[in-house]
MISE-628194 format. One line per 5 residues: their letters; for each residue z, x negated, y of C-alpha. Coordinates in steps of 0.5 Angstrom, whole numbers, always signed. Example, Ala and Ser with C-alpha at 12.3 -4.5 7.8 and 13.67 -1.06 7.14 Angstrom:
<pts>
as> +16:-25:-9 | +14:-27:-2
</pts>
This chain:
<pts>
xxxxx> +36:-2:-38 | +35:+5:-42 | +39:+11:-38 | +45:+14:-43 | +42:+20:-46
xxxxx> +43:+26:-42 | +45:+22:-36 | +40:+24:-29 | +37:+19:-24 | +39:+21:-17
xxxxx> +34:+21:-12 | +36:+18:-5 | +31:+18:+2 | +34:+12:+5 | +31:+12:+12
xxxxx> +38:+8:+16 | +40:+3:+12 | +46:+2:+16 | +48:+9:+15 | +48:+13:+8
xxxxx> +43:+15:+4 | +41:+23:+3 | +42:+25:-4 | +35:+29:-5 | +34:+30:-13
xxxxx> +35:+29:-19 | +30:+27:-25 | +30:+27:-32 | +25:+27:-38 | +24:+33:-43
xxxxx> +19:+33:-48 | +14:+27:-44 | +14:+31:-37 | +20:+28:-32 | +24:+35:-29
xxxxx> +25:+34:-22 | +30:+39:-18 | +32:+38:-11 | +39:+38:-8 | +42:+43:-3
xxxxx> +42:+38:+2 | +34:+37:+1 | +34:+45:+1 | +37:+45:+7 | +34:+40:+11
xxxxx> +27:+43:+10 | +23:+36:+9 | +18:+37:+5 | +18:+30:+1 | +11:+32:-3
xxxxx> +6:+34:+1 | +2:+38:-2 | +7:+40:-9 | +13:+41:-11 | +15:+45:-6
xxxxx> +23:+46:-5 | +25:+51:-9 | +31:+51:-13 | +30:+51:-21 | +26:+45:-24
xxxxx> +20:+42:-23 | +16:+39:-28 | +10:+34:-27 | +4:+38:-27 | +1:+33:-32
xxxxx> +1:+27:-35 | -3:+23:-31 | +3:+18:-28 | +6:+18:-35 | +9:+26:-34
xxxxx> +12:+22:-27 | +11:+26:-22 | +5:+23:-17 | +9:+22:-11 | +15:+19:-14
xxxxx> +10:+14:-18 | +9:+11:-11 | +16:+8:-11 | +14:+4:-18 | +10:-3:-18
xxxxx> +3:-4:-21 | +0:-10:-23 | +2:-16:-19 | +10:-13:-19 | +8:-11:-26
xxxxx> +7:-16:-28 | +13:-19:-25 | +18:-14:-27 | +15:-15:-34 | +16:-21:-34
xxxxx> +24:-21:-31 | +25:-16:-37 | +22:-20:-42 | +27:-26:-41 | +33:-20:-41
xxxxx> +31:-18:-49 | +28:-11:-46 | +20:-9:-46 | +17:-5:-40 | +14:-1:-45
xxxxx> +19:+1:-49 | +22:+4:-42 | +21:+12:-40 | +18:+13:-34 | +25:+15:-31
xxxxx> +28:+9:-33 | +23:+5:-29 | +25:+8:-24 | +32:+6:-24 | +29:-1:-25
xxxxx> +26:+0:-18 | +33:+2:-15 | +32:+1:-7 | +27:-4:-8 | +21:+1:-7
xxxxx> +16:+2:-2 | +17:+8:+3 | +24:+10:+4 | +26:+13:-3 | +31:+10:-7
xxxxx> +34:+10:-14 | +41:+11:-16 | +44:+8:-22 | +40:+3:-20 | +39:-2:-27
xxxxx> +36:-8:-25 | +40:-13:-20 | +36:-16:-14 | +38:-22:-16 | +41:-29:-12
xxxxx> +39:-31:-4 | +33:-34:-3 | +35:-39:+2 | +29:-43:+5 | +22:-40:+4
xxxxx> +16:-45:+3 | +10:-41:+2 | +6:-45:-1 | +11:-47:-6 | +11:-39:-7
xxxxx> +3:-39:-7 | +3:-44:-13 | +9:-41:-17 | +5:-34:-16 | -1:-38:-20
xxxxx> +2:-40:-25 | +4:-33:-27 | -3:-31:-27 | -5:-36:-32 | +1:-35:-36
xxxxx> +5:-41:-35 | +12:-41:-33 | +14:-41:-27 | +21:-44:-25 | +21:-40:-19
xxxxx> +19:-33:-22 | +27:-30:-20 | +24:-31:-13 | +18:-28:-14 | +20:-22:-18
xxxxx> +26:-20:-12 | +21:-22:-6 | +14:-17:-10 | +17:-14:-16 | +16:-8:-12
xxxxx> +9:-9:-10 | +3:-5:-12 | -4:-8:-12 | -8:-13:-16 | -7:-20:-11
xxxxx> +1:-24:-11 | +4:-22:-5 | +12:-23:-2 | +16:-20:+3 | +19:-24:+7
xxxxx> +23:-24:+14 | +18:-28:+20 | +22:-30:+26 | +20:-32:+32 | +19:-40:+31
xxxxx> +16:-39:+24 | +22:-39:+20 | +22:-35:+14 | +27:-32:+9 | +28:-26:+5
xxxxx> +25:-19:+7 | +31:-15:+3 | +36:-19:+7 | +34:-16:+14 | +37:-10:+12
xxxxx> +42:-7:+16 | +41:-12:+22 | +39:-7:+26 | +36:-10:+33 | +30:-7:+38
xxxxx> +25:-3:+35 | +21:-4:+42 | +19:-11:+40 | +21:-11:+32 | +26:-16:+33
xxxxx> +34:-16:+30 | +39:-21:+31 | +36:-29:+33 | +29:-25:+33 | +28:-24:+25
xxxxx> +23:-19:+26 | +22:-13:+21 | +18:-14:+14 | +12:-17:+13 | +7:-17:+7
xxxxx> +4:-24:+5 | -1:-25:+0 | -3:-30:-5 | -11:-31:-8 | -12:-27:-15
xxxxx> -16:-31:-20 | -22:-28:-18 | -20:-29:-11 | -24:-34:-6 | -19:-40:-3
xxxxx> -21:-36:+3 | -19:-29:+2 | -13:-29:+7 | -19:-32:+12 | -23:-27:+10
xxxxx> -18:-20:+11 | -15:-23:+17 | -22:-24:+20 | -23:-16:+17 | -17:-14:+21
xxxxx> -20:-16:+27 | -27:-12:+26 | -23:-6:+24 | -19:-6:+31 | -25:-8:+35
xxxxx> -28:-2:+31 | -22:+4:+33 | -18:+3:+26 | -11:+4:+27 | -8:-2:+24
xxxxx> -1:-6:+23 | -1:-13:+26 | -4:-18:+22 | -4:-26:+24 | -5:-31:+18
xxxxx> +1:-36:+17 | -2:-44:+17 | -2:-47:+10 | +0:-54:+9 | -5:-54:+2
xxxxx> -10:-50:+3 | -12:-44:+7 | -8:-40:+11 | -4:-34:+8 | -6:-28:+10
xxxxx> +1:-23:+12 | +2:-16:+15 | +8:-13:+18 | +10:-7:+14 | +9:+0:+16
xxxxx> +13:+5:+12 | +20:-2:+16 | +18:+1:+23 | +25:-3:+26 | +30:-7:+22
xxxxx> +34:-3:+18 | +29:+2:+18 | +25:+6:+14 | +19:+11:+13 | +18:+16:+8
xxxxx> +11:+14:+5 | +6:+16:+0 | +0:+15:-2 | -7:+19:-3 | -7:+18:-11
xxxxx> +0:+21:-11 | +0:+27:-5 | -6:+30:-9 | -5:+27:-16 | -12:+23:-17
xxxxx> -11:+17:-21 | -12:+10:-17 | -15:+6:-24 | -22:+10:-24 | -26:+14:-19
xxxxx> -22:+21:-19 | -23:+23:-11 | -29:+24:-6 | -29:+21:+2 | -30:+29:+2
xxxxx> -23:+31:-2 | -20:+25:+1 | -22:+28:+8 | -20:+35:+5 | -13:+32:+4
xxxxx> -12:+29:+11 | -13:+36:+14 | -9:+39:+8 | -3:+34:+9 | -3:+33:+17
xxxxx> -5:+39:+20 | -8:+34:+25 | -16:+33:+27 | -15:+27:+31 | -12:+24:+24
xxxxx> -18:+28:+20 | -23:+23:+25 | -18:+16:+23 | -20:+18:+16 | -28:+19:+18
xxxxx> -27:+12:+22 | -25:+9:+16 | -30:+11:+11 | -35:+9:+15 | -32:+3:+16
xxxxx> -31:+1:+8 | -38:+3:+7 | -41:-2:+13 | -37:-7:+12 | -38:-7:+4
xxxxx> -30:-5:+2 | -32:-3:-4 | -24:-2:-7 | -23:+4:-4 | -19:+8:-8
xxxxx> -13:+12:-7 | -8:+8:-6 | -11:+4:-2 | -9:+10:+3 | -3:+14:+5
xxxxx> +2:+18:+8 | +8:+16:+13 | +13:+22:+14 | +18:+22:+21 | +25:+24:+22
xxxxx> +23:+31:+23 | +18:+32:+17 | +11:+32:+20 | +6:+28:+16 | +1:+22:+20
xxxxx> -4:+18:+16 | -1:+11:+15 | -5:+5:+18 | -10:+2:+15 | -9:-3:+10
xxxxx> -12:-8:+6 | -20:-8:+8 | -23:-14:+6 | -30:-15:+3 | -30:-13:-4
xxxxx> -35:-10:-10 | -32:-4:-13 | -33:-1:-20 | -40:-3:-22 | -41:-5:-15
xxxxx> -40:+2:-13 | -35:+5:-9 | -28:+9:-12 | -30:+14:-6 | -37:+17:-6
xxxxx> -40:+20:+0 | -44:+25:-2 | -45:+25:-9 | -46:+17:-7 | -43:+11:-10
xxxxx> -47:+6:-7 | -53:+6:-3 | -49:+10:+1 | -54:+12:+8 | -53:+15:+15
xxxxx> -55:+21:+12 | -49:+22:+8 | -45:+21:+14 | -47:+26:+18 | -48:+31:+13
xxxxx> -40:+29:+11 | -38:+30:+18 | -42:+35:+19 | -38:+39:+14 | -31:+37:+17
xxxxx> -32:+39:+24 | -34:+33:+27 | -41:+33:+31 | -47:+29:+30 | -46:+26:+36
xxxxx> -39:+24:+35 | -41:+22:+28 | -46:+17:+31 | -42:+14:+37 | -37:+13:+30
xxxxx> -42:+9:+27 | -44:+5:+34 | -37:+3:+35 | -37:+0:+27 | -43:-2:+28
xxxxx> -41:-7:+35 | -35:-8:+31 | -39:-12:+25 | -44:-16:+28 | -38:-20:+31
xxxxx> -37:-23:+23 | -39:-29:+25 | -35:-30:+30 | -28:-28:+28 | -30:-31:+21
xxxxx> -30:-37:+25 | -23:-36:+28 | -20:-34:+22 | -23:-41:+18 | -27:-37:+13
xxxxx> -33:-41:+10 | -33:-42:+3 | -34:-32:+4 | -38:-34:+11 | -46:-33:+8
xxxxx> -45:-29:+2 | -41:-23:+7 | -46:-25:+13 | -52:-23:+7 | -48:-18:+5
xxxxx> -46:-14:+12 | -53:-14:+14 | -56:-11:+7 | -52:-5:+8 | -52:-4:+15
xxxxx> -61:-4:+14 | -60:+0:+8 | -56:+5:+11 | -61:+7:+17 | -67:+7:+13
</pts>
């Protein structure tokens, strides 16, 4: 699984599957810190693929340090943690290979073109493994406990090919959705083209989506509960991508998202995340709500996206999303290059650190008030009164908890996060 000594790992932005990859980079390790060096096509294209470091520049790019184990921070995006960590792990261990025992280059080369975002890896030292054939969930979602308590699972080669690139901590699959429900294997769409307009290839597969699985910690019914957040937040003016929830036969329905850096079959975007564009670790509080907006305006250049990202954080803090750290926010570059604020994703109740935030406002992890907000946007360009039309509108948004708590199916979550909602939004007025 180890790279010859002195051999490279090639870096390739694959945005077309159906067309070939553009050579980028090339990476190796020397003393504990990867060296990145952009190719002539990179130069010549002018895309920054770092947002903020790495600039293209000929000569060698150390990593700046060695918070992503020497790997430079967006180049660390592209590497599973948790969940597909845990999977690789797993895969690697049954080769006779420990993860532990890989540089950080060499795991990249597990990863290949299974990553997140549009950058791939060649030689690529893992194999996909075989076809998927039929998907049945509820299977998946059971095999995917067993896993977490460390049991064997007989479906773990699936799993690992159908998350083994994931970040986060719950068990997620990616798969293929079809019009009439069927399932099947994401990385089989590659390539199949169709019409972007409505997301569909041949015989209606559409694009990617996300489906995701209880952790231990988890509530039977955390895909109710994120379902019926995904509703609150677009009522709320959070750019989201379409979420629905996928009936189960054993349980409760399963939360699934469409992925947002696979616009169109075949098609990919370019993605990085706010801990690997400013380089903050995602495992400890690193970054404020004001460095994150600093980001934004930094990355984008754009003040309606500055807003987006104000929107969101005043979402998180009234709807007690306490898991907000930095890789649960991120970047999608175009075909041009220009940089946007991805959609929104995995908001969902949940406690944080010590109950606190990841991102404090102000200096505030926990008892965070209106105060803090305006101050914050205030700071940022945004005025007093749009601040408070921004809360109004998250405000409206959240008081139909019950409501969609309702539709979604959510009742073991329903009373503990009504208490909970309501706490928070008396506590931020006074």
């Amino acid at each position: 699984m180890k790279l010859a000594p002195g051999t490279p790992l090639d870096i390739l932005l694959l945005t077309d599957e159906a067309a070939e990859p553009q050579h980028v980079g090339r990476l190796a390790m020397a003393n504990g810190l990867a060296q990145l060096e952009w190719s002539p096509e990179a130069l010549s294209a002018g895309r920054a693929l770092s947002p903020l470091h790495y600039p293209l520049e000929t000569g060698l790019h150390a990593a700046r340090s060695r918070a992503f184990d020497g790997l430079h921070g967006f180049l660390a995006d592209s590497l599973p943690d948790a969940w597909g960590a845990l999977l690789l792990k797993r895969r690697l261990q049954k080769l006779g290979h420990r993860y532990e025992d890989l540089n950080p280059v060499d795991r990249l080369a597990l990863v290949g073109s299974r990553g997140r975002g549009a950058l791939t890896f060649r030689p690529a030292t893992l194999d996909a493994g075989e076809g998927a054939g039929a998907i049945d969930l509820d299977l998946l979602a059971h095999e995917a406990r067993q896993v977490l308590v460390g049991e064997e699972a007989e479906l773990g080669a699936l799993l690992e090919r159908l998350g083994g690139g994931s970040g986060g901590a719950r068990p997620k699959v990616h798969v293929g959705i079809a019009s009439d429900g069927s399932l099947r294997a994401g990385d089989e769409l590659a390539g199949q083209g169709g019409d972007p307009a409505i997301g569909t290839g041949p015989e209606g597969w559409p694009v990617e989506w996300i489906v995701k699985f209880p952790a231990l910690t988890d509530p039977a019914d955390i895909g109710p509960v994120e379902e019926a957040y995904a509703r609150m937040a677009r009522a709320a003016g959070i750019t989201m991508s379409e979420t629905r929830l996928i009936a189960s036969t054993t349980g409760r329905a399963h939360f699934a998202t469409r992925r947002f850096d696979r616009p169109a079959p075949g098609q990919r975007l370019h993605m990085v995340s706010l801990g690997g564009a400013v380089e903050a670790s995602p495992h400890m509080p690193s970054l404020d709500y004001d460095g994150f907006l600093r980001a934004v305006l930094a990355i984008t250049r754009d003040v309606r996206d500055v807003e987006q990202a104000f929107r969101r954080m005043v979402f998180n803090v009234l709807a007690h999303n306490r898991d907000d750290h930095v890789r649960q926010h991120a970047f999608l570059m175009d075909e041009k290059g220009t940089w946007s604020l991805a959609p929104a994703f995995d908001l969902t109740y949940s406690h944080g650190p010590g109950g606190e935030h990841y991102m404090a406002v102000m200096g505030e992890g926990r008892d965070i008030t209106r105060a803090h907000v305006e101050v914050l946007g205030e700071r940022h360009g945004i005025a007093r009164r749009r601040v408070g039309e921004i809360v109004d509108e998250v405000r409206a948004a959240l008081v139909d908890w019950a409501a969609h708590a309702g539709d979604c199916g959510v009742d073991l979550s329903l009373a503990e996060i009504a208490e909970a909602l309501a706490r928070r939004d008396r506590d931020f007025s006074d």
